[in-house]
C-alpha positions in Angstrom: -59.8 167.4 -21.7 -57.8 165.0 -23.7 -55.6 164.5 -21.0 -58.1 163.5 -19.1 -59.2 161.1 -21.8 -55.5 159.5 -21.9 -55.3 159.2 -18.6 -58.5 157.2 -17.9 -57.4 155.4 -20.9 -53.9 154.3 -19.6 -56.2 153.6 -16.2 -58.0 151.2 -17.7 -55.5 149.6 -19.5 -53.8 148.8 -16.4 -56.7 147.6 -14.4 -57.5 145.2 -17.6 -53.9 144.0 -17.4 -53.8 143.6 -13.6 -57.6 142.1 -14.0 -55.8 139.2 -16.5 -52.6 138.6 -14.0 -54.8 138.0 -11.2 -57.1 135.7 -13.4 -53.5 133.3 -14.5 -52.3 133.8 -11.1 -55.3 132.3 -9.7 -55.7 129.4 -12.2 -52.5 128.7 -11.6 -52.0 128.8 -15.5 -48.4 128.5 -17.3 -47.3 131.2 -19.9 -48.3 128.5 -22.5 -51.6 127.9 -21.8 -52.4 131.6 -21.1 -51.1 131.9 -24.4 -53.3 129.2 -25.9 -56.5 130.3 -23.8 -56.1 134.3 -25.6 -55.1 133.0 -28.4 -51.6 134.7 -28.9 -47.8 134.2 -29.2 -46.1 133.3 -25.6 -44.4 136.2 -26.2 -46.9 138.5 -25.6 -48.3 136.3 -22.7 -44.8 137.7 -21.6 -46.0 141.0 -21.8 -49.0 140.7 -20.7 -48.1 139.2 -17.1 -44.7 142.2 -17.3 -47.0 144.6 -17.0 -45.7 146.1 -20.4 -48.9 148.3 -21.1 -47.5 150.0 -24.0 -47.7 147.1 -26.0 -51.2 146.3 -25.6 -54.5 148.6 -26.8 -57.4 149.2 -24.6 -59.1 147.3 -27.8 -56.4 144.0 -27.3 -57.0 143.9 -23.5 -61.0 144.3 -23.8 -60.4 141.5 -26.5 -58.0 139.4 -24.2 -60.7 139.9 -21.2 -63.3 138.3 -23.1 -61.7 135.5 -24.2 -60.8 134.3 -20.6 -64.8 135.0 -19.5 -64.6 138.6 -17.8 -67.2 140.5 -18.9 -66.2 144.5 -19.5 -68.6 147.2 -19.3 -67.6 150.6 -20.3 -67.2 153.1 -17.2 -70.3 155.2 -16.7 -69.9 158.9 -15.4 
């Protein structure tokens, strides 16, 4: 079952990632002030908006989520 696990993992990595693109996207932010707003290096803004999930934990992006206002709730089965 830990495959399972990893892969619902990786899934919500993603949708937490593609959750925060949409949010800059539709503020219309610049990498610096997305950087600013979560409180990390442009760099990772970089990242972030690359789609470059292996560089981000499910803990980071729930982290990164908050700071912008979305509110996660864990998956319920």
């Amino acid at each position: 079952m830990a495959d399972q696990a990893q892969v619902r993992v990786m899934a919500t990595r993603m949708a937490l990632m593609k959750r925060l693109q949409l949010i800059v996207q539709t503020e219309g932010w610049t990498q610096s002030q997305v950087a600013e707003r979560l409180g990390v290096a442009q760099s990772r803004v970089s990242d972030l908006l690359s789609s470059k999930s292996d560089k981000f934990s499910l803990d980071m992006l729930v982290t990164l989520a908050s700071r912008v206002g979305c509110k996660v709730e864990p998956a319920v089965d």
